[in-house]
N, C-alpha and C positions, 0 to 999 in steps of 0.2 A: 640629737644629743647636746646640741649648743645652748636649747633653753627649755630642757627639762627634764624631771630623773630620769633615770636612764639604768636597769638593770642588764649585763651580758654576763652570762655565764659558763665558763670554759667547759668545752663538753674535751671528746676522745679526741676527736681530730687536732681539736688547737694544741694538743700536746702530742700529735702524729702518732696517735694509734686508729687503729681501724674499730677498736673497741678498747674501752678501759677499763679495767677492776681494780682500783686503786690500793685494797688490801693495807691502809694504813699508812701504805707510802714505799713499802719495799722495792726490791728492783726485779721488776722479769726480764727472764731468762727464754724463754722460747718463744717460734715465730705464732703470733696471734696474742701474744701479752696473758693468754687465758690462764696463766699460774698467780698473774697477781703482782699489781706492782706497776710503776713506771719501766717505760725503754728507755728513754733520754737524760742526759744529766739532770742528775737536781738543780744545774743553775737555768739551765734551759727551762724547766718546770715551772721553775718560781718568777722565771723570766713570763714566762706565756699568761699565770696568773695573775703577776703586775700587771700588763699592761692592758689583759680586759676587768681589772675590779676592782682598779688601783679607788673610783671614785664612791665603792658601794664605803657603808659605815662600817667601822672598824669590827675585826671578828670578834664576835659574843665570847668566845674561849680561843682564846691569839696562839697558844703552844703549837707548833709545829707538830706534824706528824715525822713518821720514821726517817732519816737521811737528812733533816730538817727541811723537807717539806712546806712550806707554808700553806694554812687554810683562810678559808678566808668565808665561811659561813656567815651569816649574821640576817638583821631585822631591818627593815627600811617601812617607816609609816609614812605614806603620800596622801594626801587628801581625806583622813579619818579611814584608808583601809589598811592593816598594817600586816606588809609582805614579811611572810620567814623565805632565808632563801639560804637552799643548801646544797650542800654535795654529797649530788648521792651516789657518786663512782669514786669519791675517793677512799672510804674507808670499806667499801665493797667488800667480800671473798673472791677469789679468782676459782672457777670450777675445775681445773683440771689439776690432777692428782687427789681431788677431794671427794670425787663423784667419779664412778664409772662413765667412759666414753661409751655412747649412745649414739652417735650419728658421726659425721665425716667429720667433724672435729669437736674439740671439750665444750663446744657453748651449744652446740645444736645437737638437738634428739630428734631423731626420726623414729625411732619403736613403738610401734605401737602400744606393745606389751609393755611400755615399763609402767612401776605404779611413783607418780609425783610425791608423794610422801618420802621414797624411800632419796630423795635426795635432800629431802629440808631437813638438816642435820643439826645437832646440837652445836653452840658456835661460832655455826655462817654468821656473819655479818650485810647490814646493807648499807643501813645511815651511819650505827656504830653507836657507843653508850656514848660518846660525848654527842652527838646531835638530839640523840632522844632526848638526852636530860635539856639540851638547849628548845626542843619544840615540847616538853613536857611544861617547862616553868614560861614560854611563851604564849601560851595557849592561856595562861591564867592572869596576865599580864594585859588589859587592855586601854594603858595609858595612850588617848590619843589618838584611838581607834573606835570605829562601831562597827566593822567588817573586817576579817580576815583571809588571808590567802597565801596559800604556801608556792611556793616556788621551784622547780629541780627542774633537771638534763631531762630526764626521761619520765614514762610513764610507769604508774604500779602494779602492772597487768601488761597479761603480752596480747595485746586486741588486734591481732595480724594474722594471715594464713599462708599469704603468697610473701617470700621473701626474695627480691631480687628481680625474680621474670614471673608473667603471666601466668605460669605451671608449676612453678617451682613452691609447691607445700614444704613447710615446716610445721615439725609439730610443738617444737619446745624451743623456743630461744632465750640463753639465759643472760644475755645483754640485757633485757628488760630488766627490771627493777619488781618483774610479778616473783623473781628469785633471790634469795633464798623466802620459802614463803611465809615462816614465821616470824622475822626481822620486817617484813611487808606488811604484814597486818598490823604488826605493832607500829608502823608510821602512821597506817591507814587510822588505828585507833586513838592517834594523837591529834590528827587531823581533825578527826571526826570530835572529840574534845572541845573545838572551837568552832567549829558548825563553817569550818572555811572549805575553801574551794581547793583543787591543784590545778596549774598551769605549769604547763611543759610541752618538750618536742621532740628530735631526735630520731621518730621513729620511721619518718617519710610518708607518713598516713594520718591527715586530720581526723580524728575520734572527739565523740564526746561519751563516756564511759557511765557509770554509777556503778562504784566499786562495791563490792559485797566483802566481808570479813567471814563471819560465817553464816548470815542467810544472803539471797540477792537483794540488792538493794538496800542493804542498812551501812555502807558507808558513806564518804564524800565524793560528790561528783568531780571529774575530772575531762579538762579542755587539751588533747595533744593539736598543738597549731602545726597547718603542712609546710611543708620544706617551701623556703623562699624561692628555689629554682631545684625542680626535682629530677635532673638529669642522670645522676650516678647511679641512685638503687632505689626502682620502685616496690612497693610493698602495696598488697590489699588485703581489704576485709572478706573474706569469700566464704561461708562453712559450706565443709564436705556434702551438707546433703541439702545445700544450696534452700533452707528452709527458715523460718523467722524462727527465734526464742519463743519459749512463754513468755507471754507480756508484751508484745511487741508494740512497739511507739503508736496511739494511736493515729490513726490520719498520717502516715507519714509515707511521702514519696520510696522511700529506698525497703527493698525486699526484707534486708538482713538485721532486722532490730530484735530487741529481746533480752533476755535471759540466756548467758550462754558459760559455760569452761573454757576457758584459755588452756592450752598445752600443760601448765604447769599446775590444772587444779582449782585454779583459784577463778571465785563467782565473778563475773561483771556483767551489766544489762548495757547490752549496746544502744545508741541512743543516736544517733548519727555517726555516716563515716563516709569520704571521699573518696574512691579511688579510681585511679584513673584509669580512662580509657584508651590513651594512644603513648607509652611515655618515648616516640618519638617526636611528636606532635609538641612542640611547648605551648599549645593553645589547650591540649587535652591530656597535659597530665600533671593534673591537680594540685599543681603549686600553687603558693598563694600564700597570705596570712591570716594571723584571726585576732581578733579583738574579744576580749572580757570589758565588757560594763558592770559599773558595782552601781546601784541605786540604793543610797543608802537610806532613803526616806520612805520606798517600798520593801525595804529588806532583801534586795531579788540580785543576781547576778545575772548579765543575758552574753549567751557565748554568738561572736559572728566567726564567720570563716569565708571569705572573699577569696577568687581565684584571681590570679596573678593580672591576667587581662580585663578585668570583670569593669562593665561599667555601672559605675556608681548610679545612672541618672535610671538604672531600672529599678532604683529599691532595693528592698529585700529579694525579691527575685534575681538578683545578678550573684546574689552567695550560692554558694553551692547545696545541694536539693539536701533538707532537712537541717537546715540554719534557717533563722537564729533559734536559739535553743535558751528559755529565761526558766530559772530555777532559782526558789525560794532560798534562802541563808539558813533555814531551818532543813531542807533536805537535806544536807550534806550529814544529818544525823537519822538516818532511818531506818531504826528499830522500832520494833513494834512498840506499841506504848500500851502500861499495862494497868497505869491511873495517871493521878493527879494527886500533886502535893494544894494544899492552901494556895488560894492568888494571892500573891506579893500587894499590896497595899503601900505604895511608899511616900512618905512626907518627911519634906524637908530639901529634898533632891530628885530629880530625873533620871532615866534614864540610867542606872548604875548597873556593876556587873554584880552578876547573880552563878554562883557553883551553887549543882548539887548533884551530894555523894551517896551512894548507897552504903549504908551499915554495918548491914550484911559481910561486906568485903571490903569495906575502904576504899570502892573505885570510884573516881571522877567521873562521872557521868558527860558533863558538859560543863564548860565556864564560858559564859556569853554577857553581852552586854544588853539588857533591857531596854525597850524602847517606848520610852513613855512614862507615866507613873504605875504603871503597873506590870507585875510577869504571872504568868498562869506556870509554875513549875511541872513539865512534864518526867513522867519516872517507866522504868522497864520491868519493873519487877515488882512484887505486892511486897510488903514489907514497911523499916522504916526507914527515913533518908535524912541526911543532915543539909540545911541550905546555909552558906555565905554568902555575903552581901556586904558588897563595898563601893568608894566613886568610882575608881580606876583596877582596883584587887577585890578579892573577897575575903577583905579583912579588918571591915568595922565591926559586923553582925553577923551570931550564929544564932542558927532554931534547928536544935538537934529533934531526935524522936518525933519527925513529922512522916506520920501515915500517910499511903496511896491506897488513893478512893476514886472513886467514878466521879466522870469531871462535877457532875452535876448536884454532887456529895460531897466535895470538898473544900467548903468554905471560901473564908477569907482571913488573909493575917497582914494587921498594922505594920508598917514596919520603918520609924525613924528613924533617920539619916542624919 
């Protein structure tokens, strides 16, 4: 931290909850905090976030939450890749009183029977309308950057089975961030907007995911790094009928990859996962850390995961079995594609960022930055699509009423800068 940035961000613990749903800042009231809210004074609170965030850059929307609260969300660009970095427990919902109790307490479902819809309610909260609007207008934003990546506590999907001990299944834990799940998708599809990554922790189980919205695989991939010393509470990746997904990783060491549900519903393809084997053992229970490389001149992010004793001088081989894991900056947007707009053609400039919208509906599809003099626009849907184009924004140049055609029918368009 003496000589170089350095992001820490306050999870549950550093404000002594055992789980946090920050619900906008209110105060909870019962033992587990799962109604929502802080336990501890607000000077304590804003005490604990000074002193791990005092150095990130000022919040992108500085107002306090409830009690006056302080936030402290905001953007940090390091080296051309430029981190969003947020809080996603503090505007949270707290499940209990809002959702029927399901398992031994308001955050865990054990039922088999219940249906995951009947809890993602009109409402719930995860990020909250002030961070959407801050990773909505970020995402289009790429002063300074040519890779992005988002940043939070936790993961967007609950990619665990064993919580705690060896045996101990759970079916639904609503600490994760795969709840509430329609507030999830809509990060997931903000995300996926900038073709950025997420990096996060929390969970005590290194994962590399590829989140699904509504088919598998058309979201952004996601790195949970493992607990730096995993002694408290181990967690694993295990399914019930101990079988791989559809699609399972190919060539890959570990049994359990694939195409699967989380507890709550929602799609992910699992892609690697650590768990351990002895967690009295601190040789064999899968602490460690992980490293994200951004390559910005292949376009590629490559995820490691090192176990805590591991020695460096074996390679790749001393990470733990299914690292490293490199995935294109274009993956973390994967919908089907269903043409092609005109290839970008551009003079006068490099490299600029390119939106484009669908018509149809007015949705942002992607806003990325171009590499090179040229972008081949890709589209989801037949129809027609609007593209901008600018250095830093997309807001020198429009070309509305541009058709999706087969790539190999879709031209070329001039376009100066």
């Amino acid at each position: 931290m003496r000589d170089r940035p350095t992001i820490c961000i306050p999870d549950d613990h550093d404000v002594g909850h055992g789980n946090l749903w920050g619900e906008n800042g209110k105060r909870s009231t019962i033992p587990g905090d799962a109604d929502g809210g802080y336990r501890y004074p607000v000077e304590y609170v804003n005490q604990v976030q000074r002193q791990q965030s005092w150095n990130l850059p000022d919040p992108v929307d500085p107002a306090p939450v409830e009690r006056g609260i302080t936030v402290y969300f905001t953007r940090l660009t390091v080296g051309g890749v430029d981190f969003a970095i947020l809080e996603d427990r503090k505007f949270k919902s707290g499940p209990a009183g809002k959702i029927p109790k399901m398992g031994p307490r308001p955050d865990h479902i054990n039922d088999p029977s219940y249906d995951p819809k009947t809890i993602d309610l009109p409402g719930l909260q995860l990020l909250g309308e002030r961070q959407e609007k801050f990773l909505h207008a970020w995402g289009q934003d790429w002063t300074g950057a040519n890779m992005k990546a988002v940043l939070s506590a936790t993961a967007f999907c609950g990619a665990v089975h064993m919580h705690g001990g060896r045996n101990a299944r759970l079916l639904a834990d609503l600490d994760c961030n795969g709840w509430p799940q329609t507030p999830r998708n809509r990060a997931l599809e903000e995300i996926r907007r900038a073709w950025a990554v997420h990096l996060c922790g929390d969970q005590h189980l290194a994962v590399v995911v590829k989140n699904g919205i509504r088919e598998f695989g058309d979201g952004p991939c996601a790195f949970t790094s493992p607990a730096l010393v995993n002694t408290i509470y181990g967690r694993w990746w295990h399914p019930l009928d101990e079988k791989p997904g559809p699609n399972p990783v190919a060539g890959s060491p570990l049994p359990w990859t694939g195409d699967f549900h989380d507890g709550l519903g929602n799609k992910l393809s699992m892609m690697a996962y650590a768990n351990p084997e002895d967690v009295t053992d601190e040789k064999q229970r899968a602490d460690g850390y992980g490293i994200a490389r951004f390559n910005k001149t292949k376009r590629s992010i490559t995820f490691e995961c090192w176990p805590r004793f591991s020695d460096a001088k074996q390679g790749d081989k001393a990470q733990f079995p299914g690292w490293p894991i490199t995935v294109a900056m274009d993956a973390n947007d994967g919908r089907k594609v269903a043409g092609w707009l005109p290839e970008l053609v551009f003079e006068g400039a490099e490299n600029p960022v390119v939106q484009v919208i669908e018509e149809a509906t007015g949705d942002i599809l992607y806003t990325v930055r171009a590499q090179g003099a040229r972008f081949h626009p890709r589209v989801y849907s037949a129809g027609k699509h609007t593209v901008k184009i600018g250095r830093d924004k997309p807001d020198a140049q429009t070309l509305a009423g541009l058709e999706a055609k087969p790539k190999s029918e879709s031209g070329q368009r001039a376009v100066k800068l």
